[in-house]
N, C-alpha and C positions, 0 to 999 in steps of 0.2 A: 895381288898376291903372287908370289914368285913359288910355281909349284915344283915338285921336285919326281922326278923317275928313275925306278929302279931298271937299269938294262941287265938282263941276264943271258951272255949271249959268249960260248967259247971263242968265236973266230973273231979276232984280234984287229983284222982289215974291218970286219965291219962294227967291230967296238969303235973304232977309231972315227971313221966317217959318221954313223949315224949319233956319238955323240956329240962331234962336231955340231952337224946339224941342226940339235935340238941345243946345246950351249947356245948358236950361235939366235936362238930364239928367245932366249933368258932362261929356258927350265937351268935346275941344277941336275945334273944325273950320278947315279952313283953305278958305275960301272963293276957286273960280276960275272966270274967265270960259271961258277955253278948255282945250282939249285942249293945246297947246303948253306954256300955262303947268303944266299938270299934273305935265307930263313932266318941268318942272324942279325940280316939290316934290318927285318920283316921284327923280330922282336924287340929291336932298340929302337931305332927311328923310323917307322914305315916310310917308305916315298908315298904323292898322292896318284900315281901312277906304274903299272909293271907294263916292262915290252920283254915279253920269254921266248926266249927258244926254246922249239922241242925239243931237238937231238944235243942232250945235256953231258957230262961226263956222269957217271953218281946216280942220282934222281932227274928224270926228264921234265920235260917243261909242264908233262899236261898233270904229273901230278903236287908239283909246283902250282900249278895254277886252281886244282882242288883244293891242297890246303889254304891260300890266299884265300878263297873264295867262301871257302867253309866260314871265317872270319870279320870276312868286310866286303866292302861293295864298291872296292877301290877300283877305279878301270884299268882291264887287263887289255894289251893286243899280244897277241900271239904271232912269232914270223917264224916260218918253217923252210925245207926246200920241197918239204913233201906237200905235192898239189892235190891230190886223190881228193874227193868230195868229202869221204867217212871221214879223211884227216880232218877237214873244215868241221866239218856235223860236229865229231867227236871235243876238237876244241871248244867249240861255241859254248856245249850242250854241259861242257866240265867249268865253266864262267867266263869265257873267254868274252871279252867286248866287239874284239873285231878280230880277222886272220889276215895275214900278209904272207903272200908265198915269195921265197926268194928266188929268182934275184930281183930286188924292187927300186923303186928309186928312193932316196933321201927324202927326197921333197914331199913324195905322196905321203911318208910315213908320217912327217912334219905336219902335213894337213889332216890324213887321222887323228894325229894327237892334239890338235885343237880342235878337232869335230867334238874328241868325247872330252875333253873338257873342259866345254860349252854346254854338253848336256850333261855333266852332274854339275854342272853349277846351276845352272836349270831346275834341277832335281832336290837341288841342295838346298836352293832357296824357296821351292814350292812347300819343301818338306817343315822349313822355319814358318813359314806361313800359316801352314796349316797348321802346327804347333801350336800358336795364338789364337788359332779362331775354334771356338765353341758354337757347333751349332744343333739345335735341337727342334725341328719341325719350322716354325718361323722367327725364331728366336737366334738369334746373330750375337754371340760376344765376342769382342776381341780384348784379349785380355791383360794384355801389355800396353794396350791404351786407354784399358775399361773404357770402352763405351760397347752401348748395349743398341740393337737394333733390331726392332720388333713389325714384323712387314712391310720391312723394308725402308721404316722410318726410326731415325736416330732418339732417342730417348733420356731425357737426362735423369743421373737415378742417384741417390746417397748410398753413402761408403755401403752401408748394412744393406740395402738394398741390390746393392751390387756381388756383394760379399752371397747374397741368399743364391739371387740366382743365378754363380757361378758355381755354388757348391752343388747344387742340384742338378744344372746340367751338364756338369761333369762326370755327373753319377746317374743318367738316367733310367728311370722304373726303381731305383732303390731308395727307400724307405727311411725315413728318418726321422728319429723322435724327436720331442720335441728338447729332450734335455742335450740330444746330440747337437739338434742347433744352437740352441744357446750356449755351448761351450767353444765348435766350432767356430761361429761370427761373433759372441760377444765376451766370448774368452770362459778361463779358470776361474778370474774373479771375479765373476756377475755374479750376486746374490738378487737378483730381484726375479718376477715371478716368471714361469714359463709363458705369460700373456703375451711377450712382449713377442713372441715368436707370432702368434696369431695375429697381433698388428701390423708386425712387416709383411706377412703375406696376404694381409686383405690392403695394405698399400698398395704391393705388387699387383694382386690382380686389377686393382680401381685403373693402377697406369697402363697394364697390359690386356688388353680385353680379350679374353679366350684363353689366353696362358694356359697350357695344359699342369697348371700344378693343382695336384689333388691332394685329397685332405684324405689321410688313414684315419678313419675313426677310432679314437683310445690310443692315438698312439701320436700321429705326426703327418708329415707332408713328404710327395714324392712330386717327380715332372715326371710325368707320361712320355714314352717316344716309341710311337708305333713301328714295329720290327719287320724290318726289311724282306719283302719277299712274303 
């Protein structure tokens, strides 16, 4: 992936060099004087990275990097000349990713900018991850490959079976009739009786031994998921 960063930086000498730099690594960078102008890269094409200056013309960098931050979770570094500690704190504390006091070298800032991103790709991809996988007490789905894993042992289960206990434990401790699951996994058009829900989940529990899926009496089936704390 060829990632691209926003520079928002007045002084011209180090527009020049520190874009160098990062060109000469493959990012694309889209060099700005101001915060203003940012705001308008910021709403047409985001870069996947900003490096602000504080001392901006207009709008300064730290509240520049409030509004970014209010928005997304894109990494920010911050390069000032102001060293003070409160400067740092206060960047950090407003989304800053990292600070760099000037005057610094090229190089280092080059290796910041692949420090962080290395970790939101990190982050990026734990977050896809975990987007796939359902998990509820001992009960493991992942659900972009359906397959189901029940202590820790792999389990083969049909379409409808699959179908029950991914809606369940995606919703757990919530309650659900029986007519909701038959419209849910066997669709609009099932005319047959609401039985067939009571078969799939005494299949389920014969394959899953302990399954916390309970039975509402008069009404339908829930998965139990004892609450944290």
């Amino acid at each position: 992936m060829n990632y691209s960063i926003g520079l928002v930086e007045d002084d011209s000498n180090i527009q020049n060099i520190v874009s160098a730099y990062l060109k000469k690594e493959g990012y694309e960078v889209y060099v700005m004087d101001t915060a203003e102008e940012a705001l308008e890269i910021w709403e047409n094409s985001p870069p996947n990275m900003w490096i602000l200056d504080i001392m901006l013309p207009g709008m300064d960098g730290y509240e520049l990097c409030k509004k970014i931050r209010n928005e997304s979770d894109v990494p920010i570094i911050i390069i000032s000349a102001k060293d003070d500690e409160i400067d740092k704190i206060l960047g950090l504390e407003l989304g800053g990713d990292d600070y760099l006091t000037k005057p610094f070298s090229p190089r280092e800032l080059v290796a910041r900018v692949k420090r962080l991103f290395k970790r939101a790709k990190v982050t990026m991809d734990t977050t896809q991850e975990m987007d796939d996988k359902i998990i509820v007490e001992n009960l493991l789905i992942y659900k972009n490959e359906r397959r189901v894993f029940w202590k820790n042992h792999e389990h083969e289960v049909t379409t409808k079976e699959f179908d029950m206990l991914m809606l369940l434990a995606e919703n757990p401790n919530r309650a659900f009739s029986r007519d909701e699951l038959l419209m849910k996994i066997w669709g609009n058009d099932y005319f047959g009786s609401d039985r067939a829900v009571d078969d799939l989940v005494k299949r389920i529990r014969k394959k899953f031994d302990d399954i916390p899926i309970e039975t509402v009496w008069g009404f339908g089936y829930r998965m139990r998921k004892e609450e944290d704390g």
